[in-house]
Residue frames relative to the residue before (quaternion, step in Angstrom):
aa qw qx qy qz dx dy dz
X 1.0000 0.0000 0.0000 0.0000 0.00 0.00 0.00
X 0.4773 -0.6455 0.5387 0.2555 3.55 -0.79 1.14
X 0.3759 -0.6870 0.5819 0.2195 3.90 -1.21 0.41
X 0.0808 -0.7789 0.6216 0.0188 4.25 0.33 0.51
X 0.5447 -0.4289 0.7143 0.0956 3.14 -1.81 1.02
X 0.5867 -0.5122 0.4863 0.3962 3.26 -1.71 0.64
X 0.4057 -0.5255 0.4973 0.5585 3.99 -0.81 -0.23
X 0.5664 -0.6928 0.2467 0.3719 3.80 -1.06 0.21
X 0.5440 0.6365 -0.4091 0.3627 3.31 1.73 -0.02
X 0.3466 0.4876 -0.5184 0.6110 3.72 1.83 -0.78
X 0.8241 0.3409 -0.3959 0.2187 3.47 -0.92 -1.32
X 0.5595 0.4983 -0.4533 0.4829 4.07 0.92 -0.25
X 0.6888 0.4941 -0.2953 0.4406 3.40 0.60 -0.90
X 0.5464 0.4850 -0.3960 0.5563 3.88 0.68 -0.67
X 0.8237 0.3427 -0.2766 0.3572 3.87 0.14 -1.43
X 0.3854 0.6406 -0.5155 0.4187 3.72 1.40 -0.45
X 0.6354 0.6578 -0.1999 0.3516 3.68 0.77 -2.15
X 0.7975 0.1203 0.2198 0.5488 3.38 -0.06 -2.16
X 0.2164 -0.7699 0.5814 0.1496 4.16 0.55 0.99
X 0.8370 0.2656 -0.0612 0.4745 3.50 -0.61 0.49
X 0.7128 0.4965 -0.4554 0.1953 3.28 0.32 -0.47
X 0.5521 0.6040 -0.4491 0.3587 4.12 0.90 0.29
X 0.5832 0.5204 -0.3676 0.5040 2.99 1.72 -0.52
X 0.7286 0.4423 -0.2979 0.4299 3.38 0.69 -0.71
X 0.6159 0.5189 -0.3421 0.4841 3.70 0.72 -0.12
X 0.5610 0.4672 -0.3472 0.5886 3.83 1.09 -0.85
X 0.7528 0.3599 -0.3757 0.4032 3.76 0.04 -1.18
X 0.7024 0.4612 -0.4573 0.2913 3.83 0.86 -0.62
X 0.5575 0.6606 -0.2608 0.4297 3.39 1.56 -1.02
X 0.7487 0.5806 -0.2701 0.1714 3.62 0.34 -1.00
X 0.5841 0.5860 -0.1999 0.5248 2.78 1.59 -1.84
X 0.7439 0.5415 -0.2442 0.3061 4.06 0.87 -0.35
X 0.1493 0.9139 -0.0418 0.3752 2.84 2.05 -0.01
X 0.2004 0.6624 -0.7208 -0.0391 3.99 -0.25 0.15
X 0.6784 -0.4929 0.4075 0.3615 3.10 -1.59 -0.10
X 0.5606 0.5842 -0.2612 0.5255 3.25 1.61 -0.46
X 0.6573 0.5140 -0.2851 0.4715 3.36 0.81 0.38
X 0.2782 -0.7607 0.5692 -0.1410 3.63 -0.73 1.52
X 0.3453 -0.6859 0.6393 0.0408 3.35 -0.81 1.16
X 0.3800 -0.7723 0.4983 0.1041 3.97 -0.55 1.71
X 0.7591 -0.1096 0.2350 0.5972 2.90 1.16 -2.05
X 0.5013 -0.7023 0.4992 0.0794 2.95 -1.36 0.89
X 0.7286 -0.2596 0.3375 0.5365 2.92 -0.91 -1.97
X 0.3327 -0.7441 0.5746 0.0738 3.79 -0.63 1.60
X 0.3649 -0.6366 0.6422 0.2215 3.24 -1.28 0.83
X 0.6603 -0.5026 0.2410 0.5032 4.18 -0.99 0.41
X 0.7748 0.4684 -0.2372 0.3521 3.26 1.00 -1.27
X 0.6335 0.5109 -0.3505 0.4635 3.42 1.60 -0.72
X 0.3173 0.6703 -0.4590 0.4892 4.03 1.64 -0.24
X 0.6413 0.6328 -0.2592 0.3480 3.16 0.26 -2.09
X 0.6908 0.4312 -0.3364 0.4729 3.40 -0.28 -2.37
X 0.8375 0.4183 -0.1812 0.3012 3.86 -0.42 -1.86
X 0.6810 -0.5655 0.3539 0.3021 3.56 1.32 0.18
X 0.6209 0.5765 -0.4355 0.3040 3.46 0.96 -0.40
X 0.6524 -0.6720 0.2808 0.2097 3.14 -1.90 0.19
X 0.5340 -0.7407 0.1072 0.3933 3.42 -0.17 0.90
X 0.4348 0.5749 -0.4733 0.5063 3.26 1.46 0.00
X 0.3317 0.8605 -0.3864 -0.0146 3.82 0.68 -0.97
X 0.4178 -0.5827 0.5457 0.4337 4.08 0.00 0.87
X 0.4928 0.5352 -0.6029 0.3273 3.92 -0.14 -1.16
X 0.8706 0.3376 -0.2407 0.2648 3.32 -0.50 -1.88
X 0.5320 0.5279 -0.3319 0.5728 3.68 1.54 0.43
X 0.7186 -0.4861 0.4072 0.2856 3.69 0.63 -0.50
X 0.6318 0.5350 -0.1311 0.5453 3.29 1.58 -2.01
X 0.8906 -0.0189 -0.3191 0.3236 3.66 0.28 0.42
X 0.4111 -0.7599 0.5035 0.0086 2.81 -1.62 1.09
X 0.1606 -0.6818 0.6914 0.1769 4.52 -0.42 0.68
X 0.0405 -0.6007 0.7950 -0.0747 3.42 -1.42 1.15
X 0.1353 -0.6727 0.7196 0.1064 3.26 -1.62 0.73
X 0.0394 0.7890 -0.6015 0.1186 3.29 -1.14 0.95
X 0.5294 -0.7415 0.3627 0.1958 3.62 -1.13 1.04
X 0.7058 0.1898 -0.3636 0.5777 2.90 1.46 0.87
X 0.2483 -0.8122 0.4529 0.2713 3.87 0.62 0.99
X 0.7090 0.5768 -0.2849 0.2889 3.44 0.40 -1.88
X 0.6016 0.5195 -0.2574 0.5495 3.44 0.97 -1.63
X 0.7123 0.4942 -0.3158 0.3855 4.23 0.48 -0.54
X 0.5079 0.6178 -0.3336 0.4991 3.36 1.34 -0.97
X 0.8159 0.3960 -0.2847 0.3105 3.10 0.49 -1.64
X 0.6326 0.4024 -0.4564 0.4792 3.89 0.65 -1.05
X 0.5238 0.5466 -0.5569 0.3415 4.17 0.57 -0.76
X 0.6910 0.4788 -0.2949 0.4542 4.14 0.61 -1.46
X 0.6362 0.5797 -0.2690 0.4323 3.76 0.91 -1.20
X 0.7124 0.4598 -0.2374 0.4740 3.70 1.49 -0.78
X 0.6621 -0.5543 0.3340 0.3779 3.23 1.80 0.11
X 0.5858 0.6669 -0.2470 0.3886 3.19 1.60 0.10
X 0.3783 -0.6408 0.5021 0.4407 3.79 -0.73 -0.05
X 0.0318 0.7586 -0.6501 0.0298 4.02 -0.52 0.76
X 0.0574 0.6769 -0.7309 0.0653 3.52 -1.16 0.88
X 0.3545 -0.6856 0.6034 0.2006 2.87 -1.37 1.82
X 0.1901 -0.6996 0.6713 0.1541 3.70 -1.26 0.64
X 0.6872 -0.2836 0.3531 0.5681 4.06 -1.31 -0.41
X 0.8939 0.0944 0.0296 0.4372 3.44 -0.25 -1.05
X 0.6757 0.0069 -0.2018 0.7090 4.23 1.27 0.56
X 0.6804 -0.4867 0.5414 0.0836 1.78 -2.43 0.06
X 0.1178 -0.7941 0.5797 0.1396 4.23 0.77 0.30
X 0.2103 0.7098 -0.6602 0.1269 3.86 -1.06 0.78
X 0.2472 -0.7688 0.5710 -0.1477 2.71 -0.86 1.63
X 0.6696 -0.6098 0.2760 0.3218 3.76 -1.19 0.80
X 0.7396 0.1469 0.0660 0.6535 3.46 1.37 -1.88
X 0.6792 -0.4926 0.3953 0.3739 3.30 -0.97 -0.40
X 0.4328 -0.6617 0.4883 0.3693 3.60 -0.42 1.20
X 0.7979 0.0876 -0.5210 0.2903 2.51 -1.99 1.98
X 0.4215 0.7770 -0.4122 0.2207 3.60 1.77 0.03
X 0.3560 0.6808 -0.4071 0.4940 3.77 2.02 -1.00
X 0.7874 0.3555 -0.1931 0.4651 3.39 -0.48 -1.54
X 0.8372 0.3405 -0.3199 0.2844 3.32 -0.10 -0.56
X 0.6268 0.3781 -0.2765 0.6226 3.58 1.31 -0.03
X 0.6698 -0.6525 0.2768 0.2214 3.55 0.82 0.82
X 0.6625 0.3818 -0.4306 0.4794 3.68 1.09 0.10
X 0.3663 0.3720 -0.7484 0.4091 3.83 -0.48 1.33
X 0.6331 0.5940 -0.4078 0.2830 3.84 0.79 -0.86
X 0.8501 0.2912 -0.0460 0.4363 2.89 1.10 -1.60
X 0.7270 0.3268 -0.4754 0.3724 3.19 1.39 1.81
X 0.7114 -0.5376 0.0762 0.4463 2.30 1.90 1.57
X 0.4572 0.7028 -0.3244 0.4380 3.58 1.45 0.20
């Protein structure tokens, strides 16, 4: 499965919303990184969210989360949470996500990019 960028009209519309916040999510996310680490998923369209189970609030369908696998998950979670991030170890990644899950929806920008 290919990893996709938001498209750039989602991504104007998110940065119109939350200024800054791709920059700030990429710079917190990166530095945590090994090379041994591999980005699953990105940004989910609704129906591809849908197919894989996710939730309908879900950062994906915004950009703001991201699944990384890495050969040492636990140790990743932690520097991802330690950078101020949301990180949930799963079986096989790591899911990290800008805000806390339901913060999109509740502060009005899934609404106001139509999501």
């Amino acid at each position: 499965m290919a990893v996709s960028p938001p498209p750039m009209a989602l991504a104007w519309q998110v940065e119109r919303w939350a200024p800054g916040v791709y920059g700030a999510f990429v710079s917190r996310v990166l530095p945590q990184v090994t090379s041994r680490s591999q980005a699953t998923s990105w940004w989910r369209s609704p129906s591809e969210n849908a197919r894989v189970g996710g939730e309908s609030d879900s950062q994906h369908l915004l950009g703001l989360g991201l699944d990384i696998t890495d050969p040492d998950l636990d140790g990743l979670a932690i520097r991802l949470q330690r950078a101020g991030l949301v990180a949930v170890r799963a079986a096989r990644h790591v899911h990290v996500q800008a805000w806390p899950a339901g913060t999109a929806r509740r502060i009005g920008l899934l609404a106001a990019v139509g999501l």
